[in-house]
Structure formats: structure tokens, C-alpha cells
HTML snippet that shows the backbone in 3Dmol.js (N, CA, C, O; Angstrom):
<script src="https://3Dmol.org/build/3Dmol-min.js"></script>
<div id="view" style="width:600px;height:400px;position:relative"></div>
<script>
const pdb = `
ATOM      1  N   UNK A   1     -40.058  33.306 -95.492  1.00  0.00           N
ATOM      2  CA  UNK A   1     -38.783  33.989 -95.682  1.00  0.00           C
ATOM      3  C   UNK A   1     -38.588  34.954 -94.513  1.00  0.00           C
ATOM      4  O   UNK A   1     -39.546  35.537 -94.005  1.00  0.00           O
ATOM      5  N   UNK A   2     -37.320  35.111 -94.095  1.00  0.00           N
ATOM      6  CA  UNK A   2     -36.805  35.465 -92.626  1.00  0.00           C
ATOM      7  C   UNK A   2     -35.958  36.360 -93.138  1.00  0.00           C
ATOM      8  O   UNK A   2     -35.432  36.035 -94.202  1.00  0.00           O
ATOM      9  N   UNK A   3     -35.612  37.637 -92.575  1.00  0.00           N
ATOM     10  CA  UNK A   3     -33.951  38.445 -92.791  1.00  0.00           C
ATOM     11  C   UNK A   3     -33.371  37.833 -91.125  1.00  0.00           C
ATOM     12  O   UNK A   3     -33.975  37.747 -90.056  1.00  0.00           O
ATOM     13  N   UNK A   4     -32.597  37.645 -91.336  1.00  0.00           N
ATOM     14  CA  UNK A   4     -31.649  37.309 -89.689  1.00  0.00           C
ATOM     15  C   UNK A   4     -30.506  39.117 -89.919  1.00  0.00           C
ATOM     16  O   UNK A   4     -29.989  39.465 -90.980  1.00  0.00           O
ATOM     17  N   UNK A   5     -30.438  39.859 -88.643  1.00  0.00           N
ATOM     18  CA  UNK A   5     -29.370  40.440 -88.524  1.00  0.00           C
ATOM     19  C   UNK A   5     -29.147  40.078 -87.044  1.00  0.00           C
ATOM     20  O   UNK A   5     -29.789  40.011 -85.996  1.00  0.00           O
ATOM     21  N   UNK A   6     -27.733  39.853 -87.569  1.00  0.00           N
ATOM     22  CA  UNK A   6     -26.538  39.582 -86.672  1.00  0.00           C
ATOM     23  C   UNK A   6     -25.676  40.409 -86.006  1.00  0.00           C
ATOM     24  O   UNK A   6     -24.806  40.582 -86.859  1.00  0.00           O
ATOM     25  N   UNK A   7     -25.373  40.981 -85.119  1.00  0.00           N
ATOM     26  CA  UNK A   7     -24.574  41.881 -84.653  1.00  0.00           C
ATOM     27  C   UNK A   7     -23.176  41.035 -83.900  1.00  0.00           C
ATOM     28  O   UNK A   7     -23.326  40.004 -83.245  1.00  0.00           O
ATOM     29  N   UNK A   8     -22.379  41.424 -84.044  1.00  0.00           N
ATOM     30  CA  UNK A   8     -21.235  40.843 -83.721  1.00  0.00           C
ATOM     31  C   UNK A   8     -20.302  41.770 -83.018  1.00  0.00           C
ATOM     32  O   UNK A   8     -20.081  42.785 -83.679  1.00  0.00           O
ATOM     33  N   UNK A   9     -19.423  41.689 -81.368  1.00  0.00           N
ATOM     34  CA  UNK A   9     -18.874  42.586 -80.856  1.00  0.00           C
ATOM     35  C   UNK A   9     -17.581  41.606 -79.883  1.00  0.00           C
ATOM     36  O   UNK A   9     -17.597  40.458 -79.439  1.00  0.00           O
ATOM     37  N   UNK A  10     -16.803  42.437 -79.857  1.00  0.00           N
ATOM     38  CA  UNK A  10     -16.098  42.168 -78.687  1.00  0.00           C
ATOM     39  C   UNK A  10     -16.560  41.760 -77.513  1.00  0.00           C
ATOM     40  O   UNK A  10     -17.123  42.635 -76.857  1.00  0.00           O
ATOM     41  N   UNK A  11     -16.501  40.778 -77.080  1.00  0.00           N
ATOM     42  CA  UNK A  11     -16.318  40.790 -75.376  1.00  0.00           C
ATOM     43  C   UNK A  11     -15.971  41.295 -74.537  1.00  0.00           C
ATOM     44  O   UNK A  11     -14.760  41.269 -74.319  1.00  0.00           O
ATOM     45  N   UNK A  12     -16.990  42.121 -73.504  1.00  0.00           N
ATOM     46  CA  UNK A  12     -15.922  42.928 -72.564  1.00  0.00           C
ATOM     47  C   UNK A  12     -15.036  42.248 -72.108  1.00  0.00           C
ATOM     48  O   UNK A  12     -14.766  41.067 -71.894  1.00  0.00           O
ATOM     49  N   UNK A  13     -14.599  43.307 -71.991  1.00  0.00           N
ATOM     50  CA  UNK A  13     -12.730  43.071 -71.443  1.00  0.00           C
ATOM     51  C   UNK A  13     -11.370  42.720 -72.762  1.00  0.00           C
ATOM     52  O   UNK A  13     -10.145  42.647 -72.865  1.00  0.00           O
ATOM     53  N   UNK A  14     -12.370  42.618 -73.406  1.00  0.00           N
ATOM     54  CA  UNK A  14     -11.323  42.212 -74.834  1.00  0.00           C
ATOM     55  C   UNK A  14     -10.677  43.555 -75.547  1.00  0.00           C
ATOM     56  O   UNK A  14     -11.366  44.341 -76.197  1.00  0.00           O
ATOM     57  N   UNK A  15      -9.096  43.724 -75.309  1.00  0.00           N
ATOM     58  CA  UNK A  15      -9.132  45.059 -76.187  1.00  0.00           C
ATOM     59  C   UNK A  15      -9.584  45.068 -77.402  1.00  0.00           C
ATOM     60  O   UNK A  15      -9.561  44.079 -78.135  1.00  0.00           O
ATOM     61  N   UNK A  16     -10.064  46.267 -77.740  1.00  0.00           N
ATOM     62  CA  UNK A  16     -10.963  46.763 -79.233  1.00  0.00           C
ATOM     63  C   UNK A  16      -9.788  47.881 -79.714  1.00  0.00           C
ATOM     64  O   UNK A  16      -9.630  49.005 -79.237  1.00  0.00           O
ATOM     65  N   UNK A  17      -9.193  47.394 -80.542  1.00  0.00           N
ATOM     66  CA  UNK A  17      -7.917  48.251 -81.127  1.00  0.00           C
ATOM     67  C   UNK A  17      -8.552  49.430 -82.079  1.00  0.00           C
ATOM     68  O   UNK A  17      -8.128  50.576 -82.228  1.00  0.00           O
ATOM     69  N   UNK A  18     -10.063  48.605 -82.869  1.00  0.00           N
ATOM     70  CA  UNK A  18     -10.185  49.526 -83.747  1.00  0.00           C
ATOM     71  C   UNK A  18     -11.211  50.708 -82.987  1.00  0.00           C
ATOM     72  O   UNK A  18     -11.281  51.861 -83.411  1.00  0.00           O
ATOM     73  N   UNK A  19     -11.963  50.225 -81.831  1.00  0.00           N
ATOM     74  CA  UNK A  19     -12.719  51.460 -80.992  1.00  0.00           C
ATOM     75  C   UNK A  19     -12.047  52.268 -80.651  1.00  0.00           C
ATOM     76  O   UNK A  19     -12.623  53.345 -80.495  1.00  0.00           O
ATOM     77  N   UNK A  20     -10.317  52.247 -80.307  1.00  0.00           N
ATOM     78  CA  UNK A  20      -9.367  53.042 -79.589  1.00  0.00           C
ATOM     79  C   UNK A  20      -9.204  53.842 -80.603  1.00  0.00           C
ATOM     80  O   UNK A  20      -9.574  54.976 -80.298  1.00  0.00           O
ATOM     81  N   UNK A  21      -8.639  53.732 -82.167  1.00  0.00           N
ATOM     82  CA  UNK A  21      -8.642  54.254 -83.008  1.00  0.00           C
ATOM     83  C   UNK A  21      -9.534  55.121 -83.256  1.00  0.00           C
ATOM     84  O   UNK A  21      -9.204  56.306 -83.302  1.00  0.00           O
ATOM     85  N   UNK A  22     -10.961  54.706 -83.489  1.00  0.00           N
ATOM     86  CA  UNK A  22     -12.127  55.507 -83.650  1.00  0.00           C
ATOM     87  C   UNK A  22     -12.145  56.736 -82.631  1.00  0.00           C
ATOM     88  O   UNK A  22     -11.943  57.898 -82.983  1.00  0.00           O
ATOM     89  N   UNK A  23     -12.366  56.402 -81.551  1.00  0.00           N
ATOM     90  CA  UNK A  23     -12.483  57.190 -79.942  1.00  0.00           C
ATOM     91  C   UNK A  23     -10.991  58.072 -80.444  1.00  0.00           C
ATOM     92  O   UNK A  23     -11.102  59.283 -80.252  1.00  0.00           O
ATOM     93  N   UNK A  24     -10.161  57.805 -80.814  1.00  0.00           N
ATOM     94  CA  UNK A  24      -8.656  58.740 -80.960  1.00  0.00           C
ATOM     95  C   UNK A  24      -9.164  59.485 -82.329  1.00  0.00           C
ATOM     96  O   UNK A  24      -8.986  60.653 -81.982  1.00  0.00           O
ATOM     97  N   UNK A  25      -9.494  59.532 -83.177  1.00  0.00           N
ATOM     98  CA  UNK A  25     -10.238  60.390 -84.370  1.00  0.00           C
ATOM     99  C   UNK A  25     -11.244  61.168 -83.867  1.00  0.00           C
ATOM    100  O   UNK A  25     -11.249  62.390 -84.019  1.00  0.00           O
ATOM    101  N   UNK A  26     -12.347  60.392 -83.111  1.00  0.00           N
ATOM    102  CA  UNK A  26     -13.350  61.371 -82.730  1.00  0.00           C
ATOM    103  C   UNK A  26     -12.864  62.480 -81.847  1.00  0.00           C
ATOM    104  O   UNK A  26     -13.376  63.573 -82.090  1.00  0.00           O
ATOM    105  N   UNK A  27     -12.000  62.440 -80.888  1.00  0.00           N
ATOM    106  CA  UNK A  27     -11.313  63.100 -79.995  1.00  0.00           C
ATOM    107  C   UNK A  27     -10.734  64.422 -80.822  1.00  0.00           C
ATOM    108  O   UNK A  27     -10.964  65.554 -80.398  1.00  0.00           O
ATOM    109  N   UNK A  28      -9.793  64.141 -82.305  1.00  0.00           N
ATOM    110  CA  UNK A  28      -8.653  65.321 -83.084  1.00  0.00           C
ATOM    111  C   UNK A  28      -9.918  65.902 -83.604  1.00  0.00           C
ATOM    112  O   UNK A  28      -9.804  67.084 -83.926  1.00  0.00           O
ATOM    113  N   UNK A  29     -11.475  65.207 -83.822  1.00  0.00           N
ATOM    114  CA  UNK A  29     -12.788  66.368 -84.320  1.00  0.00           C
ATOM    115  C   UNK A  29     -13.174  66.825 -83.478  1.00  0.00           C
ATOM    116  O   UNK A  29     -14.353  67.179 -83.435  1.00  0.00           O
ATOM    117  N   UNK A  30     -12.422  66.978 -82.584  1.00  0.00           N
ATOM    118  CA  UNK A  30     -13.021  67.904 -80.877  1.00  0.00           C
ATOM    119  C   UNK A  30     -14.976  67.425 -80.708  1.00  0.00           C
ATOM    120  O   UNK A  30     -16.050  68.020 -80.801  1.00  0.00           O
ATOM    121  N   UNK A  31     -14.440  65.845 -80.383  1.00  0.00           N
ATOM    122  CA  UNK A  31     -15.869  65.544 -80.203  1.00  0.00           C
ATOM    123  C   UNK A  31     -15.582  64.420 -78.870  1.00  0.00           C
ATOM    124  O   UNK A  31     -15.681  63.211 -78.661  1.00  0.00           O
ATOM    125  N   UNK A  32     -15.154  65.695 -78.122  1.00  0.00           N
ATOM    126  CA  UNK A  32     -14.514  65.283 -76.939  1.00  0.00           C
ATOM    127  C   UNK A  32     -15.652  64.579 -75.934  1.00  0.00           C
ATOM    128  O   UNK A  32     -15.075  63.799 -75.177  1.00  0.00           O
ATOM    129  N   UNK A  33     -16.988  64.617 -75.718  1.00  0.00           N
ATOM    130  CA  UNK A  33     -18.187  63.982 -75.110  1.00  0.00           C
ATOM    131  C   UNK A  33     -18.469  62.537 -75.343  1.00  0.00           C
ATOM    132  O   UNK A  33     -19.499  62.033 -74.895  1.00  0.00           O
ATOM    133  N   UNK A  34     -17.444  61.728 -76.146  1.00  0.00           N
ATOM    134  CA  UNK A  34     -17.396  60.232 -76.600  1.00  0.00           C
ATOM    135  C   UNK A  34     -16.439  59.219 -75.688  1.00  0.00           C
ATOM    136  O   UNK A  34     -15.214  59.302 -75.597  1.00  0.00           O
ATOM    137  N   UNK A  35     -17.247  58.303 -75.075  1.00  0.00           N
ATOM    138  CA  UNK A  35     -16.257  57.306 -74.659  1.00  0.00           C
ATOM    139  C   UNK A  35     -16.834  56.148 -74.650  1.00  0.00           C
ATOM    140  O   UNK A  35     -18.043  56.016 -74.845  1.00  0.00           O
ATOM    141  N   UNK A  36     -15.786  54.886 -74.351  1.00  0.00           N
ATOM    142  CA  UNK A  36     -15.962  53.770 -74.676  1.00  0.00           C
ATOM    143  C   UNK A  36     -16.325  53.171 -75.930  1.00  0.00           C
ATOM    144  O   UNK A  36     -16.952  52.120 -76.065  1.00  0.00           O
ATOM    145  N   UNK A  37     -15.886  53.915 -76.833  1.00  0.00           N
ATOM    146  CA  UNK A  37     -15.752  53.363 -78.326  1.00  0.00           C
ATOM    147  C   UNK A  37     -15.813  51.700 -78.622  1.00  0.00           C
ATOM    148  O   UNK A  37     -14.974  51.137 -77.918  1.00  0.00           O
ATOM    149  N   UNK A  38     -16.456  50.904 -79.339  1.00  0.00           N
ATOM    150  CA  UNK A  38     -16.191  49.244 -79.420  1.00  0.00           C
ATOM    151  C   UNK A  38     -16.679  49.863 -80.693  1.00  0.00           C
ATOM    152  O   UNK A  38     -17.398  50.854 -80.818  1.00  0.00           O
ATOM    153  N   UNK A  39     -16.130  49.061 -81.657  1.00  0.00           N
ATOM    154  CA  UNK A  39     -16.351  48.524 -83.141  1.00  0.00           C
ATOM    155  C   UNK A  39     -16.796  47.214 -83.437  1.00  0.00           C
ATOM    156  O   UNK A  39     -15.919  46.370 -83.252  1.00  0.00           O
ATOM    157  N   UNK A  40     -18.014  46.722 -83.889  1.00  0.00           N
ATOM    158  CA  UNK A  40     -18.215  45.360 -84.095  1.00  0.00           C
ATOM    159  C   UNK A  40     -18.883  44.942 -85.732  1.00  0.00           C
ATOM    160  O   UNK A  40     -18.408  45.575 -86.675  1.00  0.00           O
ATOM    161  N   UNK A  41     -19.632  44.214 -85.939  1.00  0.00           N
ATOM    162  CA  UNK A  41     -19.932  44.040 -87.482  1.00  0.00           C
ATOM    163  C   UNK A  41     -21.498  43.248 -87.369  1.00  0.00           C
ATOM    164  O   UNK A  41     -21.960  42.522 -86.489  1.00  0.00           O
ATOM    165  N   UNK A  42     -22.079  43.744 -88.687  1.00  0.00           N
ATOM    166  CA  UNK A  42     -23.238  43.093 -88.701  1.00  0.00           C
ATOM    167  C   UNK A  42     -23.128  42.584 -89.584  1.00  0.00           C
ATOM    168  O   UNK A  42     -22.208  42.814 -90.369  1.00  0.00           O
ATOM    169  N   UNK A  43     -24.261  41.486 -89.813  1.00  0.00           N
ATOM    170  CA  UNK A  43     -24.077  40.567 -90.827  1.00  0.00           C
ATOM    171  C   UNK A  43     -25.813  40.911 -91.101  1.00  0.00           C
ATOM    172  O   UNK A  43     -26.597  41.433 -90.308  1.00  0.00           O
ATOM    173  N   UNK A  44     -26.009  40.541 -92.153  1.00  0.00           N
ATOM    174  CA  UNK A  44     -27.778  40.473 -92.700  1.00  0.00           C
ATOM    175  C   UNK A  44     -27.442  39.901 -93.763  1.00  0.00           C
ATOM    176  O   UNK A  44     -26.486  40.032 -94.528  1.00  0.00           O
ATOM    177  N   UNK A  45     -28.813  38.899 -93.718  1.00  0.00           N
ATOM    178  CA  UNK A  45     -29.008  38.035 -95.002  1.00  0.00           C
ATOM    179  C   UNK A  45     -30.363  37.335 -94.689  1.00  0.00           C
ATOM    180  O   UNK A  45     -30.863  37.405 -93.567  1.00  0.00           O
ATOM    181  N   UNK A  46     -30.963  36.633 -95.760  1.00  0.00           N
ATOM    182  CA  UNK A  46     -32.150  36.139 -95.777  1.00  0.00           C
ATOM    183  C   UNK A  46     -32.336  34.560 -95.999  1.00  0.00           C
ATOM    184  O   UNK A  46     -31.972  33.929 -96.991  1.00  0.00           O
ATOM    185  N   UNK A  47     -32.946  34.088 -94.924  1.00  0.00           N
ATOM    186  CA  UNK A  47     -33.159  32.772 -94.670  1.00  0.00           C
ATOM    187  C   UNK A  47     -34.686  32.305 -95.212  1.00  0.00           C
ATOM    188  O   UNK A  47     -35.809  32.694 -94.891  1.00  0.00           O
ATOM    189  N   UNK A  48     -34.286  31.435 -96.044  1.00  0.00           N
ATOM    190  CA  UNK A  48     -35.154  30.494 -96.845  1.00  0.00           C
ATOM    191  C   UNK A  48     -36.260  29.756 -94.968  1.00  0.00           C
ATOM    192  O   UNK A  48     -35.961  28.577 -94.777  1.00  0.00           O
ATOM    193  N   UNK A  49     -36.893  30.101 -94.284  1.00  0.00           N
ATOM    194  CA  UNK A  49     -37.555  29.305 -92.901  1.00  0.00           C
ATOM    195  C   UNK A  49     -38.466  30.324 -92.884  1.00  0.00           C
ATOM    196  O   UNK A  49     -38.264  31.537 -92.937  1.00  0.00           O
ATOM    197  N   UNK A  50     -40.087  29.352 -92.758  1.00  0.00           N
ATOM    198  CA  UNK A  50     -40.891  29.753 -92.227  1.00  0.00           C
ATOM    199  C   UNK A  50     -41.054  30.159 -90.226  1.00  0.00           C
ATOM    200  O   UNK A  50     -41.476  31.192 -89.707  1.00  0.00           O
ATOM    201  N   UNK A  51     -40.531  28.884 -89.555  1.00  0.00           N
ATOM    202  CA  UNK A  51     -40.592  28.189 -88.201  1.00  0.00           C
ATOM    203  C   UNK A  51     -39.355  29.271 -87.699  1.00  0.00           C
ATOM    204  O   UNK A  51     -38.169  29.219 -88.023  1.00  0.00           O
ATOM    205  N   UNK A  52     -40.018  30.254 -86.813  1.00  0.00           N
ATOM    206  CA  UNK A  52     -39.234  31.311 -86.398  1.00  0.00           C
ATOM    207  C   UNK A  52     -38.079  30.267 -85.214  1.00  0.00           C
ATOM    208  O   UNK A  52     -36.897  30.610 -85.194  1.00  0.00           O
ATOM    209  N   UNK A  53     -38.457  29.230 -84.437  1.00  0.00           N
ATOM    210  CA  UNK A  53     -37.434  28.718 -83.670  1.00  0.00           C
ATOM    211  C   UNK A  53     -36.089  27.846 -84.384  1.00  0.00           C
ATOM    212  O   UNK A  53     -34.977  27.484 -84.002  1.00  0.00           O
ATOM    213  N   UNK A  54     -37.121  27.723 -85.988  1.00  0.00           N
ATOM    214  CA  UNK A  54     -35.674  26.839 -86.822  1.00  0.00           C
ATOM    215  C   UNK A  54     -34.770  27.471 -87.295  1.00  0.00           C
ATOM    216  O   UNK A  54     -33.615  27.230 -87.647  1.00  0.00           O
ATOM    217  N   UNK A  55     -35.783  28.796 -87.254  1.00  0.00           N
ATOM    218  CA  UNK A  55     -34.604  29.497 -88.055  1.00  0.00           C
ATOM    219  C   UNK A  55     -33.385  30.352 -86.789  1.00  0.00           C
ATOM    220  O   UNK A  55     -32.183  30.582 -86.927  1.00  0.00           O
ATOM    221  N   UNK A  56     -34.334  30.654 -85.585  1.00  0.00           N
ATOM    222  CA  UNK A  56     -33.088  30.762 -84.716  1.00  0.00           C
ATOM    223  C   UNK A  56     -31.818  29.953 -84.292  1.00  0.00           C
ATOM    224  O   UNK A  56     -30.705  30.376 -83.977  1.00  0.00           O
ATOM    225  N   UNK A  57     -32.286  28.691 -84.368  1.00  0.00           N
ATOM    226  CA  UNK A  57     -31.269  27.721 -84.227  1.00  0.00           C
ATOM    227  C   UNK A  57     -30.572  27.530 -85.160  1.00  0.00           C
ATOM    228  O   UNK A  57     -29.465  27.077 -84.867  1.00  0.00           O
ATOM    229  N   UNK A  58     -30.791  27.714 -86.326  1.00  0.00           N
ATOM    230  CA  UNK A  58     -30.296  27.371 -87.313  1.00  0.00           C
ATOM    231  C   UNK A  58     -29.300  29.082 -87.247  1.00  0.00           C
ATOM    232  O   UNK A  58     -28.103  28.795 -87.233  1.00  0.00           O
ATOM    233  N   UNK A  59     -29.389  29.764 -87.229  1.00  0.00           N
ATOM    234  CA  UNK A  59     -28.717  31.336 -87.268  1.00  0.00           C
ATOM    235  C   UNK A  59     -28.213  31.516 -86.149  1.00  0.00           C
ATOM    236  O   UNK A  59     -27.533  32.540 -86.097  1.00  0.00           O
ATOM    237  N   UNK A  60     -28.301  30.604 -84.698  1.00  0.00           N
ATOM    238  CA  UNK A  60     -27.281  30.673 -83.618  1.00  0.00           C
ATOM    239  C   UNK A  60     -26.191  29.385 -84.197  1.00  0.00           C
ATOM    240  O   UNK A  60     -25.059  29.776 -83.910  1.00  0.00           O
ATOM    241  N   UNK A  61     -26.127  28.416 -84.691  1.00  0.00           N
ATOM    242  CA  UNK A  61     -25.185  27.749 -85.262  1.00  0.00           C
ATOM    243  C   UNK A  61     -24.635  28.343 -86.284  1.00  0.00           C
ATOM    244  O   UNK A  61     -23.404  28.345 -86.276  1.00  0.00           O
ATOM    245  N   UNK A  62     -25.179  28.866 -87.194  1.00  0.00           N
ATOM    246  CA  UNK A  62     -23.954  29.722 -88.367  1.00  0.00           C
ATOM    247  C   UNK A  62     -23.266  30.200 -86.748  1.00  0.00           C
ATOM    248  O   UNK A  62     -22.587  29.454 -86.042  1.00  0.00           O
ATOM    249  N   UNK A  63     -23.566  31.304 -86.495  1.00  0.00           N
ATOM    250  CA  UNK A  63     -22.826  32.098 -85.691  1.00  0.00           C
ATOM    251  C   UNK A  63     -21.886  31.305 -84.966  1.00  0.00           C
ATOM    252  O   UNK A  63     -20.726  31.668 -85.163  1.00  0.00           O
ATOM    253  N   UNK A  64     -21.974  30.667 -84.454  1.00  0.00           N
ATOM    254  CA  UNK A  64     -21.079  29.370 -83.109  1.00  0.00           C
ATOM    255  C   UNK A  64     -20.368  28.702 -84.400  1.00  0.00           C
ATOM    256  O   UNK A  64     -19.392  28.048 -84.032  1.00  0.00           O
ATOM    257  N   UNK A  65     -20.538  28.672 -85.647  1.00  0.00           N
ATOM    258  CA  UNK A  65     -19.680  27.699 -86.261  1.00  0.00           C
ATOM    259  C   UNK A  65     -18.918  28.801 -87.594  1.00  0.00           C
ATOM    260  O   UNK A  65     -18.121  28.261 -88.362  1.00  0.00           O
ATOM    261  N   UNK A  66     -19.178  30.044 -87.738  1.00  0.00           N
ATOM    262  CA  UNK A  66     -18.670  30.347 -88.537  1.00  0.00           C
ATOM    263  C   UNK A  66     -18.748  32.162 -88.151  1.00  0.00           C
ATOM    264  O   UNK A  66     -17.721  32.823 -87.996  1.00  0.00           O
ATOM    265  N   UNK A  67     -19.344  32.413 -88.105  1.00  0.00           N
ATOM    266  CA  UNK A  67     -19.874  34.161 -87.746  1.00  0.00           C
ATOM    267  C   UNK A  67     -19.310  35.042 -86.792  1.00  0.00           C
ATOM    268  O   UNK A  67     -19.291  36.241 -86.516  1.00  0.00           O
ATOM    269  N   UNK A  68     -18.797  33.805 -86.345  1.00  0.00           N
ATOM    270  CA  UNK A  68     -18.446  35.328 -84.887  1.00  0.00           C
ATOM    271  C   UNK A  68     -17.133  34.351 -83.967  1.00  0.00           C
ATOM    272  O   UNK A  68     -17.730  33.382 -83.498  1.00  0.00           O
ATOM    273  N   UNK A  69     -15.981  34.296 -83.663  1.00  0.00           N
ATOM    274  CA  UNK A  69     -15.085  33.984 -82.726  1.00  0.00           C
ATOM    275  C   UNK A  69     -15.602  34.223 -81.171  1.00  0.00           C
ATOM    276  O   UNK A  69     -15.311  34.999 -80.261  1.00  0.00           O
ATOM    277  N   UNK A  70     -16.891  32.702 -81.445  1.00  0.00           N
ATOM    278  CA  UNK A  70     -16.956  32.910 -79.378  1.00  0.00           C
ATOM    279  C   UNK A  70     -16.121  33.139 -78.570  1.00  0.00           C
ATOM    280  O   UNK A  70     -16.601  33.442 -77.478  1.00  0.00           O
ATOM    281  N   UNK A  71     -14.424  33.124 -78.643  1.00  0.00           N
ATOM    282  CA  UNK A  71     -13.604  33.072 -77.460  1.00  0.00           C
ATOM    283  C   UNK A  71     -13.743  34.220 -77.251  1.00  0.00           C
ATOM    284  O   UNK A  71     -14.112  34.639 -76.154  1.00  0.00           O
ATOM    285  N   UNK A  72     -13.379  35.253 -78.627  1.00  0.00           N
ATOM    286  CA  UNK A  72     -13.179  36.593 -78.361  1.00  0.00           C
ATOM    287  C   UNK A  72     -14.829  37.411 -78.328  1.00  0.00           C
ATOM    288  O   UNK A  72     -15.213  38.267 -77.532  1.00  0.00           O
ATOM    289  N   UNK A  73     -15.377  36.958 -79.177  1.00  0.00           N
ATOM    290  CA  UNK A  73     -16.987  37.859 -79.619  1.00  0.00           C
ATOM    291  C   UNK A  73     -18.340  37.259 -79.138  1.00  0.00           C
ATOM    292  O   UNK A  73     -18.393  36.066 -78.842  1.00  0.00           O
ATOM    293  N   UNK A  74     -19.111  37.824 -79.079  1.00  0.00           N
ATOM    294  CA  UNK A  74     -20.211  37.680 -78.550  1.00  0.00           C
ATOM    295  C   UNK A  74     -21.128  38.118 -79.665  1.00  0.00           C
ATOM    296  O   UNK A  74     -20.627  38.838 -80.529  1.00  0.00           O
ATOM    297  N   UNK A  75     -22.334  37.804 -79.764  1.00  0.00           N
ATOM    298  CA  UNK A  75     -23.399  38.444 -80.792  1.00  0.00           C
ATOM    299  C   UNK A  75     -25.096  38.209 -80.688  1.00  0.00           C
ATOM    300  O   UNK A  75     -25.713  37.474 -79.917  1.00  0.00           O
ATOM    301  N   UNK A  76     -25.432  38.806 -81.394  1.00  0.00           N
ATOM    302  CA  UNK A  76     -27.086  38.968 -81.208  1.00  0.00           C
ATOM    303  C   UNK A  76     -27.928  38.549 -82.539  1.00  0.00           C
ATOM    304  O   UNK A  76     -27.666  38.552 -83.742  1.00  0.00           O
ATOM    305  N   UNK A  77     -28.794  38.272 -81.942  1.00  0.00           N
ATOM    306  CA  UNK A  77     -29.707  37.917 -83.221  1.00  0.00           C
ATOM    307  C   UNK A  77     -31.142  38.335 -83.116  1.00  0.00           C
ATOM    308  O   UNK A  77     -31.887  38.277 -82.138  1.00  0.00           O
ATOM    309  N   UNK A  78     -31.444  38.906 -84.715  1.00  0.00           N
ATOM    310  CA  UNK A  78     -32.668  39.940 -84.542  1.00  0.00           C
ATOM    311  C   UNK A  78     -33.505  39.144 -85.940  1.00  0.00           C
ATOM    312  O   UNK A  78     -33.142  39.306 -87.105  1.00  0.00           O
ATOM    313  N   UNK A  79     -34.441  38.451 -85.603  1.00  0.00           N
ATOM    314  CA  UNK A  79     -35.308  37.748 -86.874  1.00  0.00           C
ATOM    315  C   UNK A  79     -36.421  38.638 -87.083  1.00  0.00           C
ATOM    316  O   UNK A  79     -37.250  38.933 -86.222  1.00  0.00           O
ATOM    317  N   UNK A  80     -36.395  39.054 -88.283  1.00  0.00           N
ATOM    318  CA  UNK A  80     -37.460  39.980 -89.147  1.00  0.00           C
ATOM    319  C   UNK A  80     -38.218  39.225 -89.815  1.00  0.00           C
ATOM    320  O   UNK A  80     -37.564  38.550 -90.609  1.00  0.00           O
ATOM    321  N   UNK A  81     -39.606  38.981 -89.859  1.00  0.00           N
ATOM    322  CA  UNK A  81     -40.619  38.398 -90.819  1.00  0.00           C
ATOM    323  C   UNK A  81     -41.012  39.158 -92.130  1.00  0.00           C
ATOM    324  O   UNK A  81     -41.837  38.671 -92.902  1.00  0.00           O
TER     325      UNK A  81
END
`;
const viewer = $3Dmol.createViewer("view");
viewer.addModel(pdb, "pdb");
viewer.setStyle({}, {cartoon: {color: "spectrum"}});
viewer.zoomTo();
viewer.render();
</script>
């Protein structure tokens, strides 16, 4: 048994509407020392795989087929034993 976390982000260069937002809030808490705000999402869940390479492949295809919008997002993968 495996936990997979997934991190999921924008692509540079892709506007991040909701980092602008964030970065514009942190700014009205006079926490004016913040920039380049990106907002992205993690995913965690637990994979039934012993075979740490099956289960990467198998958790880079969720991602490429369901997890994350390659055009726009990019993401990472972190396998926990």
C-alpha cells in the first residue's frame, strides 16, 4: 500500500486569476513582502501497489488522463510507503 500526493499547478506563463486574488488580499493585510502568488491543488489518496515503478506509472496516467489539464497544468508526484 502506497499514498500518491499529487500536486497540481499552473504553467508558467499561464495567468493564475486565483494567485492574483490571493497576492491582492495578502497585500489589504499589509503583508506587503509577498509576490508571485500561484494557487494550485493537491490530490492524496492511497494506491492498492506494492512495485513503486507501477505505481508511478500508473499515478502519472491518472494525472495525463484525468488529474491535471496538461495544456494548462503541470504536476508532481510524491510516493509514500
Amino acid at each position: 500500500m502506497m499514498k500518491a500526493i499529487v500536486n497540481v499547478f499552473l504553467k508558467a506563463g499561464v495567468l493564475d486569476s486565483q494567485g492574483k486574488a490571493v497576492h491582492h488580499a495578502l497585500a489589504s493585510l499589509h503583508f506587503d513582502n509577498v509576490s508571485n502568488v500561484r494557487v494550485g491543488k493537491q490530490i492524496i489518496f492511497s494506491l492498492d501497489e506494492k512495485e513503486e515503478k507501477k505505481a508511478m506509472a500508473d499515478v502519472t496516467k491518472m494525472c495525463e488522463e484525468l488529474l491535471a489539464n496538461t495544456v494548462i497544468e503541470d504536476y508532481t508526484i510524491e510516493l509514500v510507503k
